[in-house]
KEKOL-599873 format. One record per residue (C-alpha): residue number from 1; residue in three letters; x, y, z. Coordinates in steps of 0.001 Angstrom, whole numbers, m for minus. Example, Ala and Ser with C-alpha at 12.3 -4.5 7.8 and 13.67 -1.06 7.14 Angstrom:
2
{n->1, res->ala, X->12300, Y->m4500, Z->7800}
{n->2, res->ser, X->13670, Y->m1060, Z->7140}
end
This chain:
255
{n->1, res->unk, X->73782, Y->106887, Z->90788}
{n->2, res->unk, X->76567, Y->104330, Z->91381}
{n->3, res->unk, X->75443, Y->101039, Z->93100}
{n->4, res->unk, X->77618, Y->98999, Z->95478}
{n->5, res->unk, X->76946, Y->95139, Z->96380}
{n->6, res->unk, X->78370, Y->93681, Z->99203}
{n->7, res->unk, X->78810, Y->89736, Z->98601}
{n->8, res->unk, X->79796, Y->86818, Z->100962}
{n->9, res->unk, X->81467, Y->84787, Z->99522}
{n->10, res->unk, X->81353, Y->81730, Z->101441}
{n->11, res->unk, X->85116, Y->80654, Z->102658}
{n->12, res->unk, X->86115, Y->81338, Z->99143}
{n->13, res->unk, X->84869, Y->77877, Z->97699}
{n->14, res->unk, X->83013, Y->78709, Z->94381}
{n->15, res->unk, X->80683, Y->76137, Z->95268}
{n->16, res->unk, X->79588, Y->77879, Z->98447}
{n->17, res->unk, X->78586, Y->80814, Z->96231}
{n->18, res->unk, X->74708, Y->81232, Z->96907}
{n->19, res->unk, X->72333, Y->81884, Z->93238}
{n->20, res->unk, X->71777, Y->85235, Z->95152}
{n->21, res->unk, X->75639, Y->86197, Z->94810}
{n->22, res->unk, X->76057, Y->85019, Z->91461}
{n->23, res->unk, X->73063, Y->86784, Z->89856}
{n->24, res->unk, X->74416, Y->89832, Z->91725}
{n->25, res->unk, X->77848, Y->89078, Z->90890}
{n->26, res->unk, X->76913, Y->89290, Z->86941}
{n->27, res->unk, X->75460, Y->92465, Z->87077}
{n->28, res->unk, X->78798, Y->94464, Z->87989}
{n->29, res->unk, X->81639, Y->95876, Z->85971}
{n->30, res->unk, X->83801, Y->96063, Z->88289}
{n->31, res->unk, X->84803, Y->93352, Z->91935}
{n->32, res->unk, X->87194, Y->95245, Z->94515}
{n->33, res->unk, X->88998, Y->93105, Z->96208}
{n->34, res->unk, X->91587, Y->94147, Z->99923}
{n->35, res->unk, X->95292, Y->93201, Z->99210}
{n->36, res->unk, X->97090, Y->91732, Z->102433}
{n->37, res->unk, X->100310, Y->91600, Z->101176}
{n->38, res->unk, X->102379, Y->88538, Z->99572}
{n->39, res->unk, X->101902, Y->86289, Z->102662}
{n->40, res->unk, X->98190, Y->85760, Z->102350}
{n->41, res->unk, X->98437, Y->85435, Z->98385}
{n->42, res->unk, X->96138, Y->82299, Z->98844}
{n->43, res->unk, X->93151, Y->85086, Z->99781}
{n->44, res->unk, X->93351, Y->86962, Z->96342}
{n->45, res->unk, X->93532, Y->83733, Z->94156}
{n->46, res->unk, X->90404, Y->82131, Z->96270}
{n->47, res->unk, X->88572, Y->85587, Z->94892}
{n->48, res->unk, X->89705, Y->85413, Z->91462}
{n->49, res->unk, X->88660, Y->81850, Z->91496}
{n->50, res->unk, X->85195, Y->83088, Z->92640}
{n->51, res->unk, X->84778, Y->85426, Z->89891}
{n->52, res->unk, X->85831, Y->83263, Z->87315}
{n->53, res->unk, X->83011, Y->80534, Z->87996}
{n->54, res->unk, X->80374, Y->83637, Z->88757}
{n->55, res->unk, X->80764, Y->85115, Z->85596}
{n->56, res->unk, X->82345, Y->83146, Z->82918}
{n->57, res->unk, X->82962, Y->85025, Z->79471}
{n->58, res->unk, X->81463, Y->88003, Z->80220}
{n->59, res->unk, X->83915, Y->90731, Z->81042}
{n->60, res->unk, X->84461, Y->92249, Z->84033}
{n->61, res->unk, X->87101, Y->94277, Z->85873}
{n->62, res->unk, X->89343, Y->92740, Z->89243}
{n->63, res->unk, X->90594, Y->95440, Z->91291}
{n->64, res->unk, X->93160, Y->95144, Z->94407}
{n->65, res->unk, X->93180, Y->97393, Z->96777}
{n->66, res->unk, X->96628, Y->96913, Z->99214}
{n->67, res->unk, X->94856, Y->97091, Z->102651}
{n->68, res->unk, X->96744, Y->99519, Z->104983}
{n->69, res->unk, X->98763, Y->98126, Z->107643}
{n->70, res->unk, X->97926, Y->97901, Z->111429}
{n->71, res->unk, X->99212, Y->97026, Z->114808}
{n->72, res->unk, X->98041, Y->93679, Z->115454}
{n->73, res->unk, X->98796, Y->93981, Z->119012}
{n->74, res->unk, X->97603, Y->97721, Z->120228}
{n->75, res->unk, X->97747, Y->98998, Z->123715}
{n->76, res->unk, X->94206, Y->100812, Z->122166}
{n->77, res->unk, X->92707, Y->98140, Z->120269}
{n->78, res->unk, X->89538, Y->100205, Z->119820}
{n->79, res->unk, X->91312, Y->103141, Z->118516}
{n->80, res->unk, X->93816, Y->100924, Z->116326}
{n->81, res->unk, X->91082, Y->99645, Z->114667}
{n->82, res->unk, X->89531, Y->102767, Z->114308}
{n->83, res->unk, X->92503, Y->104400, Z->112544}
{n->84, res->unk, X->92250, Y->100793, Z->110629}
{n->85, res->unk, X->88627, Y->101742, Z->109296}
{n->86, res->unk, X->89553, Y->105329, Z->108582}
{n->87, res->unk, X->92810, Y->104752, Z->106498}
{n->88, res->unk, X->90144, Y->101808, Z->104192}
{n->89, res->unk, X->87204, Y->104227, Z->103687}
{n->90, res->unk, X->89948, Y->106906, Z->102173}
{n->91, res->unk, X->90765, Y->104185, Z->99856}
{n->92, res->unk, X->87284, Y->102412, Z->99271}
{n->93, res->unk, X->85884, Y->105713, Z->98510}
{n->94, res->unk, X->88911, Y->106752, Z->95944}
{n->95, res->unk, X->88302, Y->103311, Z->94416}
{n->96, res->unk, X->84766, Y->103501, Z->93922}
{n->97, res->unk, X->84558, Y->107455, Z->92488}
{n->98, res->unk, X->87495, Y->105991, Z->89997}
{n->99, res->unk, X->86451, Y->102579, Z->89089}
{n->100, res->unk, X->82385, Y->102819, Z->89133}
{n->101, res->unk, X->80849, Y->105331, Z->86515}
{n->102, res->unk, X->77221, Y->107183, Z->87078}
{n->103, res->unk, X->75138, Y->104258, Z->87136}
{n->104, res->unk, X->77662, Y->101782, Z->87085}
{n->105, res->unk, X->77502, Y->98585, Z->89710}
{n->106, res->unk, X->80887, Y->97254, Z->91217}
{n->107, res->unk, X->80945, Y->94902, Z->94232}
{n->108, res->unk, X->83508, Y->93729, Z->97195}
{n->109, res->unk, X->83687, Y->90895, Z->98373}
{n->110, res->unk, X->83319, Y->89353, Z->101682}
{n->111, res->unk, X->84324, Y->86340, Z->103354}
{n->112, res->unk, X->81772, Y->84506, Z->104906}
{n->113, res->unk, X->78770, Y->86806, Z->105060}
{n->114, res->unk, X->79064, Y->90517, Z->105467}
{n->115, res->unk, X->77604, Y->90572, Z->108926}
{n->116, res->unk, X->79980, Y->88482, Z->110782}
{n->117, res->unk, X->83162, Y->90067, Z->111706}
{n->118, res->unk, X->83947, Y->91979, Z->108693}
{n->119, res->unk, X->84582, Y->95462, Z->108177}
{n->120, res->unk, X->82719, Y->96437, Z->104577}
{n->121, res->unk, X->79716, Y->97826, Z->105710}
{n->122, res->unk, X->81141, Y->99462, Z->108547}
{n->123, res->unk, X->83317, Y->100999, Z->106228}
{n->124, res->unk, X->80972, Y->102390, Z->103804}
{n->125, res->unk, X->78421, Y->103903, Z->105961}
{n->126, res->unk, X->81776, Y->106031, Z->106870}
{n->127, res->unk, X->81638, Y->106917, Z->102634}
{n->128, res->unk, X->77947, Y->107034, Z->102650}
{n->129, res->unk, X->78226, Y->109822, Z->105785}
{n->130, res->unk, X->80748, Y->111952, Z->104180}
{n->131, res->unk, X->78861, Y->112157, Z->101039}
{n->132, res->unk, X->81718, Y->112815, Z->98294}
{n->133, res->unk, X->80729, Y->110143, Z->96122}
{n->134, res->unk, X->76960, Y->109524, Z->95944}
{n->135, res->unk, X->76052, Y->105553, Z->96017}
{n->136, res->unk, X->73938, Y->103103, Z->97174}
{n->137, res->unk, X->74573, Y->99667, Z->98161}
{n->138, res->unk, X->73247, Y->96318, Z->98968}
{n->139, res->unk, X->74295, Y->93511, Z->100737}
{n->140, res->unk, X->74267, Y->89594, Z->99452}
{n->141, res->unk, X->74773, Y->87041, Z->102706}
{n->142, res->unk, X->77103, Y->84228, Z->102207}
{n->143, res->unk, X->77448, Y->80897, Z->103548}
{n->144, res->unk, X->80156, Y->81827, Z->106768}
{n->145, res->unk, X->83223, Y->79308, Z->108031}
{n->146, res->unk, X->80737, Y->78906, Z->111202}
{n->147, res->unk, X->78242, Y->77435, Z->109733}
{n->148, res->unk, X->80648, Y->74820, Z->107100}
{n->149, res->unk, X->82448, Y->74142, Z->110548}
{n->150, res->unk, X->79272, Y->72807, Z->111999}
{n->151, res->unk, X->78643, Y->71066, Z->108812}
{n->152, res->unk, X->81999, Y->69337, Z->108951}
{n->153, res->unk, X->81835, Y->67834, Z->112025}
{n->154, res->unk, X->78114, Y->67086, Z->111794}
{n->155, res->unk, X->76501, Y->68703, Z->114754}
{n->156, res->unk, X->74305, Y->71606, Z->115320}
{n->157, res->unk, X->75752, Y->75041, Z->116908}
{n->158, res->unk, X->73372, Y->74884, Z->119653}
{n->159, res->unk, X->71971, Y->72067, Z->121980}
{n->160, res->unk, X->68090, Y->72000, Z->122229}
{n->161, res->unk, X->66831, Y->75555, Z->123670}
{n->162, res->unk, X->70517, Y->76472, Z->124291}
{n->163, res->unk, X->72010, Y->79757, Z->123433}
{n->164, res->unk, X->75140, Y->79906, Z->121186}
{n->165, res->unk, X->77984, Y->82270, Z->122273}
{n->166, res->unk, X->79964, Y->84382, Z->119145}
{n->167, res->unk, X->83223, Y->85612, Z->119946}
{n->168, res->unk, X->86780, Y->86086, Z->119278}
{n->169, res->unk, X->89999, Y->84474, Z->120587}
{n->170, res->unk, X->91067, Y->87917, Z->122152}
{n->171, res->unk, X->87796, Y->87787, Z->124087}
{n->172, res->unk, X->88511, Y->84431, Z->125317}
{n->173, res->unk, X->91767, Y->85598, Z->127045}
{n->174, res->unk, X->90336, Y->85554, Z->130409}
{n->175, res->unk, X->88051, Y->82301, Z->129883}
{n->176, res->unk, X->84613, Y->81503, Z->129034}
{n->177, res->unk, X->82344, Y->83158, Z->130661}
{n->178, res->unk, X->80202, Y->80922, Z->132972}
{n->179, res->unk, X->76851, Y->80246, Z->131789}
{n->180, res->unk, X->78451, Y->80019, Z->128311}
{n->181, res->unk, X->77283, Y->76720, Z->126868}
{n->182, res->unk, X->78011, Y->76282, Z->123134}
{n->183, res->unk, X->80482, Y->78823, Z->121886}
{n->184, res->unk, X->82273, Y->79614, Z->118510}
{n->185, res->unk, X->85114, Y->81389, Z->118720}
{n->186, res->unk, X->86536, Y->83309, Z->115615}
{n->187, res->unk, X->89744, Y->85261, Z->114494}
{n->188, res->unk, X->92081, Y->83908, Z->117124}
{n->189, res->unk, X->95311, Y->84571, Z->115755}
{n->190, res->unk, X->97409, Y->82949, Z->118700}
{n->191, res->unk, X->94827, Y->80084, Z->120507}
{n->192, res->unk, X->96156, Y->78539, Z->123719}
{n->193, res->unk, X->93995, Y->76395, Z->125437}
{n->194, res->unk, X->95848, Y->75986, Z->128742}
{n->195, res->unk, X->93168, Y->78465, Z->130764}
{n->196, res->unk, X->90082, Y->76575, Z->129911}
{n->197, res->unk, X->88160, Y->73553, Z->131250}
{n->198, res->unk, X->89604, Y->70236, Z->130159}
{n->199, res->unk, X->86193, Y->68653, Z->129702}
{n->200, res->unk, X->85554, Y->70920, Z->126906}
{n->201, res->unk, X->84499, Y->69543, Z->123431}
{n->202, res->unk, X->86172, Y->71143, Z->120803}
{n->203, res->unk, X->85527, Y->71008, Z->117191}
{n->204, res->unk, X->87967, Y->73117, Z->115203}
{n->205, res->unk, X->88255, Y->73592, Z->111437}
{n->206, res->unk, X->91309, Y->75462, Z->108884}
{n->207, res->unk, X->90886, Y->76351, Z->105178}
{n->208, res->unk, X->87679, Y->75662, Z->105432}
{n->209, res->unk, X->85884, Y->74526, Z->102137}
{n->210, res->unk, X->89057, Y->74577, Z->100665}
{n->211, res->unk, X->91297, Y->72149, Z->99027}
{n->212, res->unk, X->93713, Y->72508, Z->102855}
{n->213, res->unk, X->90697, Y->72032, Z->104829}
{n->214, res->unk, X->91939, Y->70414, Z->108203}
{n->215, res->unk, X->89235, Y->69641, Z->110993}
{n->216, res->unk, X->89782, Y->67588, Z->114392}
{n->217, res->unk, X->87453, Y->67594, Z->117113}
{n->218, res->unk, X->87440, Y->65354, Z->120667}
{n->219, res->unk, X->88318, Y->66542, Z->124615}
{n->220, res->unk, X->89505, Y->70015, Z->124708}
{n->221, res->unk, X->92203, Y->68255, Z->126906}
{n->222, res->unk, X->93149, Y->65494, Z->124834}
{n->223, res->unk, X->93215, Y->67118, Z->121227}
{n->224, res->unk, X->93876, Y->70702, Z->122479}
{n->225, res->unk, X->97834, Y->70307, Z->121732}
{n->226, res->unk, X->97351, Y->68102, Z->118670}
{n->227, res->unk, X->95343, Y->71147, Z->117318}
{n->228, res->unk, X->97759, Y->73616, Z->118209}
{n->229, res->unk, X->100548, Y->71314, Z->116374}
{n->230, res->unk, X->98759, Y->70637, Z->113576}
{n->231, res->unk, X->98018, Y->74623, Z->112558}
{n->232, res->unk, X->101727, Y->76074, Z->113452}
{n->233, res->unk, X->102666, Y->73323, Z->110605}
{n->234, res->unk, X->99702, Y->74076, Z->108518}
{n->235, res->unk, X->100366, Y->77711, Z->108895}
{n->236, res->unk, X->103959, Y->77860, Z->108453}
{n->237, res->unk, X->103422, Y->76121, Z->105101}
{n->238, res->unk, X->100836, Y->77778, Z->103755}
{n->239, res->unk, X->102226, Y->81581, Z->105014}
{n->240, res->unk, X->98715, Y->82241, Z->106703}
{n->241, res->unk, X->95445, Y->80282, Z->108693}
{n->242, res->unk, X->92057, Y->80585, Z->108562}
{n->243, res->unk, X->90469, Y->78835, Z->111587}
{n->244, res->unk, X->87443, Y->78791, Z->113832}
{n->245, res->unk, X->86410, Y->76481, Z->116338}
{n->246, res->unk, X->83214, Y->75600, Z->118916}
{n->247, res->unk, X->83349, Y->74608, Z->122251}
{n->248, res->unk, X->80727, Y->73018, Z->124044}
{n->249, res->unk, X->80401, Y->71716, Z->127249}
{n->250, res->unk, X->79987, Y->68568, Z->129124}
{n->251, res->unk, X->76457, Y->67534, Z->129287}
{n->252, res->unk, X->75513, Y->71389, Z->128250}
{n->253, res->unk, X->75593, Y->72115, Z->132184}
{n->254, res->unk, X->77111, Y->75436, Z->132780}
{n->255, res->unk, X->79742, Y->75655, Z->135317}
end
């Protein structure tokens, strides 16, 4: 039967790759990798760079798969993403009957860690349910941008006994909610900052791990607008952004 490994990769730094990852990483033939296009260019390199420092000499196979387009702002976001997930299992699955032999081992790889706002495993237990091509898989956790973010600015996600709030910028459109207390918010593609408390303590992060890496932290209210300055430039030069932040506030007293 075919195997499948899921790996995180870290933020695509080769020397956030855990011993797990690489010893999986050297087992495969063949690493499948989603396209997005000429703009994020950057993404595709980090994963070649990746694979070249997991497995050295020995040969191996690097497969792009062009990700299919979606709305980035639905009216349906649910069902937008839904389509999203359908049109990628089509193409996982064609990849994997093509590229991956009986008995053969291929992998994709993950940002971050697999279970953190990614897509791959939702997307093949949509294969595995069909059941065209036979397979099983694993999954290899990485080191995720949340967790180098809190290492960057040298503090711990959570205050003493406190609860630590995961969520996305398009969940934050309304406003923390109030006993939120430490949160991290991911995969905000347009932050404003405007809505939310002043007080705040931000600590935000870009290119994380990377060569790029940007981080500034300080009073949501005083380094709010540098922030938002400092990644339109860093984004408009680099043709894409990878950023997460945490925000955490005063005195850990919820409002």
């Amino acid at each position: 039967m075919r195997h499948v490994s899921v790996i995180g990769i870290g933020t695509g730094n080769p020397d956030h790759l855990t011993l797990e990852a690489i010893k999986a990483l050297q087992t495969v033939e063949v690493v499948f990798v989603a396209d997005k296009g000429a703009e994020k260019g950057g993404l595709v390199r980090a994963r070649r760079e990746v694979c070249e420092r997991a497995f050295g000499e020995r040969p191996y196979r690097f497969v792009e798969l062009p990700d299919p387009p979606r709305e980035r702002n639905p009216a349906d976001y649910a069902a937008t993403v839904d389509a999203w997930h359908a049109a990628r299992a089509e193409l996982y699955e064609s990849a994997i009957a093509r590229e991956i032999g009986e008995g053969g081992r291929g992998a994709f790889l993950a940002w971050g860690d697999p279970s953190l706002y990614d897509s791959t495993l939702r997307i093949l237990d949509r294969i595995v349910a069909r059941g065209r091509v036979a397979f099983r898989y694993e999954v290899i956790p990485g080191i995720s941008s949340v967790q180098v973010l809190a290492a960057r600015h040298r503090t711990a996600l959570n205050r003493i006994g406190g609860p630590v709030l995961l969520t996305t910028g398009r969940a934050l459109a309304d406003g923390l909610p109030p006993d939120a207390d430490s949160t991290v918010v991911m995969l905000d593609g347009a932050p404003r900052f405007d809505h939310l408390d002043p007080e705040l303590t931000i600590f935000w992060g870009a290119y994380l791990g990377s060569q790029d890496e940007i981080t500034l932290s300080g009073r949501l209210g005083s380094v709010g607008p540098e922030i938002l300055r400092v990644r339109a430039e860093a984004r408009a030069r680099h043709g894409w952004i990878m950023d997460v932040y945490l925000l955490r506030r005063p005195d850990g007293t919820p409002d």
